[in-house]
C-alpha positions as CSV (number, residue, x, y, z in Angstrom):
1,X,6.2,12.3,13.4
2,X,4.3,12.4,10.1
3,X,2.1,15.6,11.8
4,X,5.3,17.4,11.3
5,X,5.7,16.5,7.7
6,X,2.4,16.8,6.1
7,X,0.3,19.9,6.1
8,X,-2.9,18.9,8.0
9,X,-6.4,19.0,5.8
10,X,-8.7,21.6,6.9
11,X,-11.1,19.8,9.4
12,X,-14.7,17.7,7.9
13,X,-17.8,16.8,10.0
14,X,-17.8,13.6,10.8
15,X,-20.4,11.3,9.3
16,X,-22.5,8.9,11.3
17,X,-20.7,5.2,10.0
18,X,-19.4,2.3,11.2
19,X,-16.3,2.2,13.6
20,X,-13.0,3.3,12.3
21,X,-10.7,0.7,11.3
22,X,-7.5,0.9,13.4
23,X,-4.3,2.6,12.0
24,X,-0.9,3.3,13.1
25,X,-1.0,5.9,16.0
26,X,0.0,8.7,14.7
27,X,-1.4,11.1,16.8
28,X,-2.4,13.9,14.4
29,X,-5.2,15.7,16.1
30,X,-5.9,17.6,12.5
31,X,-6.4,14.0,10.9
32,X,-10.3,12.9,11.1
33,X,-11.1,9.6,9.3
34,X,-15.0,9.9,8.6
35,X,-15.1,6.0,7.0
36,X,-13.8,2.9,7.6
37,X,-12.1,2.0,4.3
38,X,-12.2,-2.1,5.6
39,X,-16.1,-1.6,6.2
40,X,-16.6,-0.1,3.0
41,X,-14.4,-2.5,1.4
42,X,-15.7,-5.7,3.0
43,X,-19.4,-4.0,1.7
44,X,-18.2,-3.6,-1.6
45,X,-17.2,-7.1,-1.6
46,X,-20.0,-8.7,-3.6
47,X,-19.8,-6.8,-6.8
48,X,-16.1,-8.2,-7.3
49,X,-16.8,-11.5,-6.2
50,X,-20.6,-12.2,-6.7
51,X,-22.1,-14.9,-5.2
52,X,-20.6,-16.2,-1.5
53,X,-19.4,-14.5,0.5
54,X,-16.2,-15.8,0.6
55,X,-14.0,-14.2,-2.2
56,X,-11.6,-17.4,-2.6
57,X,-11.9,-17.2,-6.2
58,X,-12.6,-13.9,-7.7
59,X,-14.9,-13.5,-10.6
60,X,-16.0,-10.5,-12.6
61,X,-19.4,-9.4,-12.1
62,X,-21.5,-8.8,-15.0
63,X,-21.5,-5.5,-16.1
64,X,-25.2,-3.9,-15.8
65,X,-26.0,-2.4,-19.0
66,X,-28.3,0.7,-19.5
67,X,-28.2,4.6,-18.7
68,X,-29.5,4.0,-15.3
69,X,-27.1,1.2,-14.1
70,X,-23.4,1.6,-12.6
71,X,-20.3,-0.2,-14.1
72,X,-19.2,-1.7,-10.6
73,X,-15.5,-2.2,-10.8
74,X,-15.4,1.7,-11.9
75,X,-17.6,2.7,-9.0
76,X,-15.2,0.5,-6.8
77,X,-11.8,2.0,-8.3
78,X,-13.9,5.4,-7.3
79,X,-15.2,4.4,-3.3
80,X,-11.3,2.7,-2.6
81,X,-8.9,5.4,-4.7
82,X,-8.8,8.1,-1.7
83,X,-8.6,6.5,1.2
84,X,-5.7,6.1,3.7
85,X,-5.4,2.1,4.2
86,X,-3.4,1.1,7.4
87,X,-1.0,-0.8,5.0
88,X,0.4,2.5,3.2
89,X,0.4,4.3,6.6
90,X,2.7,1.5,8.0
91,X,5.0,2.2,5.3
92,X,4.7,6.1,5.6
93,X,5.7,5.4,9.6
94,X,8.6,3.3,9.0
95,X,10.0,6.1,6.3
96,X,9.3,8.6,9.1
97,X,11.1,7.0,11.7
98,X,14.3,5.7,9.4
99,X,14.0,9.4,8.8
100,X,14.6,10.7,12.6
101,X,17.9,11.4,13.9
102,X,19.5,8.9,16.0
103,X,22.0,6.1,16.2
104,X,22.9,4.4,12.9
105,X,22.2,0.5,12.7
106,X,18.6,1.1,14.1
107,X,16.2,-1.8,12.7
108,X,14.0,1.0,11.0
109,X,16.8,2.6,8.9
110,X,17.6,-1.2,8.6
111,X,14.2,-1.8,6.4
112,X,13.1,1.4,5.9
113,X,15.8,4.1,4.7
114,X,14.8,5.6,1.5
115,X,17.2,8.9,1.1
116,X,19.6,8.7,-2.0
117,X,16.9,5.5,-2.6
118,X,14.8,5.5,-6.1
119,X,11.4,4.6,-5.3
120,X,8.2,3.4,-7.2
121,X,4.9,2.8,-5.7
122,X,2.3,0.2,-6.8
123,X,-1.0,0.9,-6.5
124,X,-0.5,3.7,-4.7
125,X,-4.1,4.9,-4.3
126,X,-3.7,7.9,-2.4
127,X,0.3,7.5,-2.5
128,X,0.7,9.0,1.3
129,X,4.2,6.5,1.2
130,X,5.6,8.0,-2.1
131,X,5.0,11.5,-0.2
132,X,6.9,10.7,2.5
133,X,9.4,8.7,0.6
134,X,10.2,12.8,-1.4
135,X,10.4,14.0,2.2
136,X,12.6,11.8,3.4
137,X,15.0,12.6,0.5
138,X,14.5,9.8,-1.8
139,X,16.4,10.4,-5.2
140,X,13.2,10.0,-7.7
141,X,10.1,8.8,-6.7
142,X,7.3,7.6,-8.9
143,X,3.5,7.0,-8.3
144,X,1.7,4.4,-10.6
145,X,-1.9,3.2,-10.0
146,X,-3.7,1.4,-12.4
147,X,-4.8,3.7,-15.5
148,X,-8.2,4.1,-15.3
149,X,-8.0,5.2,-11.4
150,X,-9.6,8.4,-10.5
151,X,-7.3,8.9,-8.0
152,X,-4.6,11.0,-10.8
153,X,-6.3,13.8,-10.9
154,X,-7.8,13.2,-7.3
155,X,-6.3,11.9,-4.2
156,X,-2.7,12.0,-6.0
157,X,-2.9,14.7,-7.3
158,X,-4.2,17.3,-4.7
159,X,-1.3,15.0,-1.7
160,X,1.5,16.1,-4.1
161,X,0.1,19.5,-4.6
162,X,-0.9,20.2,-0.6
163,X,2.3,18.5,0.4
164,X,4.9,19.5,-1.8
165,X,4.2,22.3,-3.6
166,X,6.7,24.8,-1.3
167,X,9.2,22.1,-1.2
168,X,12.6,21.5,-3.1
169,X,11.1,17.3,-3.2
170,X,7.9,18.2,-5.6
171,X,11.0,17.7,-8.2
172,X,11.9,14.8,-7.3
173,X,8.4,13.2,-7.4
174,X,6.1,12.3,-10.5
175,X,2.9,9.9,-11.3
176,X,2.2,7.4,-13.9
177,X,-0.6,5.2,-15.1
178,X,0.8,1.5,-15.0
179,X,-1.0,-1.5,-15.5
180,X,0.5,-4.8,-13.7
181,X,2.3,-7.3,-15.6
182,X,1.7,-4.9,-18.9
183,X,5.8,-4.1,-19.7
184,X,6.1,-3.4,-23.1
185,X,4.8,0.4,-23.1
186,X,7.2,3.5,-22.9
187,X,7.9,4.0,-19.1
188,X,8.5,-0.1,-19.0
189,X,11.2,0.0,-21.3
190,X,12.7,3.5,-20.2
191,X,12.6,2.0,-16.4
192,X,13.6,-1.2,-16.1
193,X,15.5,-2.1,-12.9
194,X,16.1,1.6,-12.3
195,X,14.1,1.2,-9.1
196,X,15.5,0.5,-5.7
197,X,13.3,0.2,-3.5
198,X,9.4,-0.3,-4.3
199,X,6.6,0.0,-2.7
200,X,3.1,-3.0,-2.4
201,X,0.9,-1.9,0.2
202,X,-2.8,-3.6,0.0
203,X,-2.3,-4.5,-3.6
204,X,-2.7,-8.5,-3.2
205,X,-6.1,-9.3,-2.7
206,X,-7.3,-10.2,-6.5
207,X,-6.0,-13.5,-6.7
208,X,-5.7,-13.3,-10.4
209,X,-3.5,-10.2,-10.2
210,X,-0.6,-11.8,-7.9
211,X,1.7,-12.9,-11.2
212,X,1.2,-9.9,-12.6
213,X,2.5,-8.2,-9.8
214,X,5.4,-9.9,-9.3
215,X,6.6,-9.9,-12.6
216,X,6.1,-5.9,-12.6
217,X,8.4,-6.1,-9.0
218,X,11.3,-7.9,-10.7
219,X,10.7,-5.8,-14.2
220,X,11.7,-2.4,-12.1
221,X,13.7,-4.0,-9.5
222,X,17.5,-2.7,-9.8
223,X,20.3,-4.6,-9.0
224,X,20.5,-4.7,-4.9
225,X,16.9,-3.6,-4.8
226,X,14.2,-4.5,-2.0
227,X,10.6,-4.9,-2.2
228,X,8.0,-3.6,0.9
229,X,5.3,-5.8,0.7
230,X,2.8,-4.8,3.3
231,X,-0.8,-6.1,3.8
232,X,-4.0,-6.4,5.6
233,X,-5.7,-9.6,5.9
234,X,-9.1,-7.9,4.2
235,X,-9.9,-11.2,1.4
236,X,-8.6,-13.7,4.2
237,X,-4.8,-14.8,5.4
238,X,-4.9,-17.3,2.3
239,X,-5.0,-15.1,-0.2
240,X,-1.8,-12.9,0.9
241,X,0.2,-16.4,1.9
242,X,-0.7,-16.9,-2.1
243,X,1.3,-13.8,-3.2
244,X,4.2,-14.9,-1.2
245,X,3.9,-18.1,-2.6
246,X,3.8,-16.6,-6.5
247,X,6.8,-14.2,-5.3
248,X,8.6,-17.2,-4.5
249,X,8.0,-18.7,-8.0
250,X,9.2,-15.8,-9.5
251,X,12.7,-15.4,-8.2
252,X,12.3,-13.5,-5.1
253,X,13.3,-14.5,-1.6
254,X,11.9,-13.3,1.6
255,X,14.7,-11.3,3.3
256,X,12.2,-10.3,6.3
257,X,8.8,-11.1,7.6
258,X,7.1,-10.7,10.6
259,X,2.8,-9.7,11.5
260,X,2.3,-6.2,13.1
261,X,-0.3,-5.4,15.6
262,X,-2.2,-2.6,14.4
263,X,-4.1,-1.3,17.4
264,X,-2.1,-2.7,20.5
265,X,1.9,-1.3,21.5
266,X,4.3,-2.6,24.2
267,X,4.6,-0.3,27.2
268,X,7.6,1.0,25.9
269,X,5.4,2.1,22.9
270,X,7.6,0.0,20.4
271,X,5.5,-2.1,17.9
272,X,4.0,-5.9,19.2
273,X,4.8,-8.4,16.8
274,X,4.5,-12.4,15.8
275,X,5.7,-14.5,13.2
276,X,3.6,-14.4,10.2
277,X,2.1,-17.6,9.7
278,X,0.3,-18.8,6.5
279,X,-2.8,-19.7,8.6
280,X,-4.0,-19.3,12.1
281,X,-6.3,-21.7,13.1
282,X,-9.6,-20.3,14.7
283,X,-8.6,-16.7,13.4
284,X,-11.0,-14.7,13.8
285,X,-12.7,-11.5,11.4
286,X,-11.1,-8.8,13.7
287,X,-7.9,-10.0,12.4
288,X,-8.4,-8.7,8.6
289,X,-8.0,-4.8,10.7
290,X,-5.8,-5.8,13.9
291,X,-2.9,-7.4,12.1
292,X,-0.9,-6.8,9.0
293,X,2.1,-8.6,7.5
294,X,5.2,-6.4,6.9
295,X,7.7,-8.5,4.5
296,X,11.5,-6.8,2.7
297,X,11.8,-9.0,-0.6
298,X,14.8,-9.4,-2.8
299,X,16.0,-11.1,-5.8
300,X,16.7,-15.1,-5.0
301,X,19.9,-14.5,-6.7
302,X,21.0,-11.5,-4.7
């Protein structure tokens, strides 16, 4: 499916590294993932939360001063901002395949449908669901990562360009630096609640960050609208049952929620599920790359 929409990067040596992290099948043979963003993430982990490690309460590491050191967060913003995380595929194959001819009522076009839709991505890192969001027919889509990422004139920038450029939907598609929970600038003001449908995928694992996200959901959020949340279990179950539980507090209600195996399908090649569950006990660490948790949100008052 999305092997037919995207136009297939010219081919890289692989790099001797740690296994792959599962992802959605999606059976592009052009498509070589030489690192495992969870590895590298779950590596990385220290300079964010210095100390244990068990990032239950995040901290900001000291900031190591002279010309020789490295300003970690930044460095981190730089190792995370291109990579493909299983969370924004999910949502790229569930556009896809709302996408597909075939009967209407189907439980995909039933979440994921985005044509005529106005969507706005959070966090989009290297925005492959706002890309296939404009190829689905979405009415306006807009990519916003936090304004110091690289990934503007990187990763965004060249998916737009590679993907887009010969196609009538590189009009309908634009990015913009946006900082959670920070409303008062221009495109806040010019855009609230124009959005209906937007887009969370891995964004919930700073703690500290979870109000701020929400209130930037309900800010954009038109009348109607429905939030994707979608995330991997890479800071622990607990800290993703903590966004839902902020969500809650600000207004929203859970329309849909289930836990998707990443790696495993049913012989029918359909999608194994389970309920999502705010804590498993004896859950193991394969869990933070075998499962996600796919959730539709909407306004309590809706």
């Amino acid at each position: 499916m999305l092997h037919s929409r995207l136009r297939p990067l010219p081919r890289r040596n692989a790099v001797p590294s740690a296994p792959s992290a599962p992802t959605p099948e999606f059976e592009n043979e052009d498509l070589e993932l030489d690192e495992s963003p969870e590895d590298l993430f779950s590596a990385f982990i220290a300079h964010f939360y210095p100390g244990s490690g068990n990032p239950s309460e995040e901290t900001v590491a000291p900031q190591p001063k002279g010309d020789e050191s490295i300003n970690q967060v930044d460095a981190g913003r730089k190792l995370f901002a291109h990579f493909l995380w299983s969370a924004g595929m999910v949502v790229a194959e569930g556009v896809e395949m709302a996408d597909e001819p075939g009967p209407e009522g189907t439980e995909a076009r039933d979440i994921w449908a985005v044509e005529g839709e106005s969507v706005l991505e959070l966090g989009a890192g290297a925005a492959l669901p706002s890309v296939v969001c404009a190829l689905a027919k979405a009415s306006k889509v807009v990519i916003t990562d936090h304004p110091s990422s690289p990934a503007f004139c990187g990763a965004i920038a060249h998916n737009i360009e590679h993907n887009l450029s010969r196609t009538p939907a590189k009009g309908n598609i634009s990015m913009q630096p946006h900082e959670w929970g920070v409303l008062d600038d221009a495109f806040s003001t010019q855009h609230k609640g124009t959005f209906s449908r937007i887009i969370a995928a891995d964004c919930f694992w700073m703690r500290s960050q979870h109000e701020n996200i929400a209130r930037t959901m309900q800010w954009f959020l038109s009348p109607g609208g429905k939030v994707w949340v979608v995330a991997g279990f890479h800071t622990g179950r607990a800290t993703v049952a903590g966004f839902f539980n902020t969500a809650l507090d600000n207004g929203f209600v859970i329309e849909r929620i289930f836990e998707r195996d990443l790696v495993g399908k049913l012989e029918d090649g359909s999608e194994i599920r389970r309920d999502w569950v705010p804590s498993r006990e004896g859950e193991g660490v394969e869990n933070k790359t075998r499962w996600c948790v796919v959730a539709v949100l909407k306004r309590k008052e809706e």
